[in-house]
N, C-alpha and C positions, 0 to 999 in steps of 0.2 A: 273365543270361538272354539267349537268342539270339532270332534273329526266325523261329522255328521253325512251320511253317504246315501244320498237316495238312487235309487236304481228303477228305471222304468222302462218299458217295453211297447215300441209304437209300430201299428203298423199301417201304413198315410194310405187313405182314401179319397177319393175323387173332390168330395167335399173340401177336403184339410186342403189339397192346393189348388184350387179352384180359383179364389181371392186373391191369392198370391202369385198367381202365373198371368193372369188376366190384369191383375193392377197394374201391375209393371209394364206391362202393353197400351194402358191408355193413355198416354203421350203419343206412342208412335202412330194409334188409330185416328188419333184428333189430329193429328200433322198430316197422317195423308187426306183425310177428310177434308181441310181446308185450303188444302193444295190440289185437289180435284175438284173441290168447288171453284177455287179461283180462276182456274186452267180455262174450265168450262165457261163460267163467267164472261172471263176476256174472250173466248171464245164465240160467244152467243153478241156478245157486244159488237164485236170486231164485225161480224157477218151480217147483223143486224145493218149499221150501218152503209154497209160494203154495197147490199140491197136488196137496200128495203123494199123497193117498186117489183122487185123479181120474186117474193117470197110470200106465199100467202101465211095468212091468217092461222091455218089451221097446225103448220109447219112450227110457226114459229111458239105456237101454245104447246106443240111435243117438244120441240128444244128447251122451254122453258121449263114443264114437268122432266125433263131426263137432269137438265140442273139441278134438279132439285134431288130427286129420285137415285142420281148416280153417288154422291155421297151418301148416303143414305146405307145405298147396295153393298157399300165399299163397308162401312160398322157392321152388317149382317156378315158378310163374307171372312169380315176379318173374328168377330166372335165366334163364329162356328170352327175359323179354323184351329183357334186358341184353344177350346173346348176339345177338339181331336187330340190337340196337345196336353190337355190335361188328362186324359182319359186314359192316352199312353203311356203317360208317366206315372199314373196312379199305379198303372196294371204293371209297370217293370219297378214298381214296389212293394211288390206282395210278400216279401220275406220282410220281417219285421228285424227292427235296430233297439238295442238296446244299448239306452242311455244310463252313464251314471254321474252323478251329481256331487262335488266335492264341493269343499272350500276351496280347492286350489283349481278347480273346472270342468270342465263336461267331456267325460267321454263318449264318444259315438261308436257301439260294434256292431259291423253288418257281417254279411256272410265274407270272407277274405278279406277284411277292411277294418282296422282300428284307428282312430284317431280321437289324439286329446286335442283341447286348447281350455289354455290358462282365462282366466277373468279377464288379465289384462288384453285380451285380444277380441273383447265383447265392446262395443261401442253403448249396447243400450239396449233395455226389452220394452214392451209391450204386451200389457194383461187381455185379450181380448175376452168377449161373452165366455166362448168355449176353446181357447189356446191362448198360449203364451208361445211370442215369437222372441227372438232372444239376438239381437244382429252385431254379426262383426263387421272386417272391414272388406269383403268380399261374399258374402251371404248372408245367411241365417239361418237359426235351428227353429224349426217350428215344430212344438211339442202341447198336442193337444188335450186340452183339459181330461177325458175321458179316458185316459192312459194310466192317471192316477188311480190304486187301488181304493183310498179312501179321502173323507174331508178332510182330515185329521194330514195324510202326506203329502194332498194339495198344500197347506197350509207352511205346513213343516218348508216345502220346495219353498214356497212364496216367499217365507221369511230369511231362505236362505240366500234368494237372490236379489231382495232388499240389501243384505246384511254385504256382498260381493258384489256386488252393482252399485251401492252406493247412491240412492238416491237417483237412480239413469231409468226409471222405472215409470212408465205413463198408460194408464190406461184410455181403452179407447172404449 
């Protein structure tokens, strides 16, 4: 192993955490989704029966579109708010980090902020189309393909984190 030091310079755009803010939310959208379908459900049931001879026809067709309609409202509501959230997080990242790449681990310098960590506190990467996510045991570094000045230090980076990763490497 040589003392091989890559250094790159990122600076995250809306796009780069878009996927990654939003992914990690779709559990929480799908559980309320299904817990406000159900809610309604029991609801529409409950009433239906309660009565039926009191309630026309046309009532009980809008109840049945707002079951439907109200999860639904609930996915739209909740992506758009996620997206505000991406949008602002992108914008209080406009000072770029500069990453360097050891054998021994990645460090990370923002404006007032330095931080190493060692390999051993990498669980595992991810080669995507255009980034490589890189996760420990409490987030991740996402270092976007487009960051590298050529093929050649793409390559050089890949090999390095083959080589310190040890096979933890899956492309998606």
């Amino acid at each position: 192993m040589g003392s091989e030091s890559i250094i790159i310079e990122i600076t995250y755009s809306t796009k780069d955490l878009r996927p990654f803010l939003i992914g990690t939310k779709k559990g929480t959208i799908a559980l309320t989704v299904v817990y406000i379908f159900v809610v309604l459900f029991i609801a529409y049931v409950a009433a239906s029966h309660v009565i039926t001879n009191e309630i026309s026809e046309s009532f009980r067709l809008g109840a049945l579109a707002y079951l439907i309609s109200a999860p639904l409202l609930t996915v739209v509501i909740n992506l758009v708010a996620y997206e505000r959230i991406v949008r602002k997080k992108a914008a209080a990242r406009k000072e770029p980090i500069t990453i360097e790449i050891t054998e021994t681990g990645i460090t990370s310098t923002e404006k007032y902020k330095t931080a190493t960590l060692e390999w051993g506190a990498y669980n595992m990467a991810a080669e995507y189309k255009d980034k490589f996510v890189i996760y420990s045991g409490t987030g991740g570094l996402l270092i976007p393909k487009r960051c590298f000045s050529s093929e050649e230090s793409l390559r050089s980076f890949r090999d390095l984190l083959e080589r310190c990763l040890s096979g933890k490497i899956i492309n998606k």
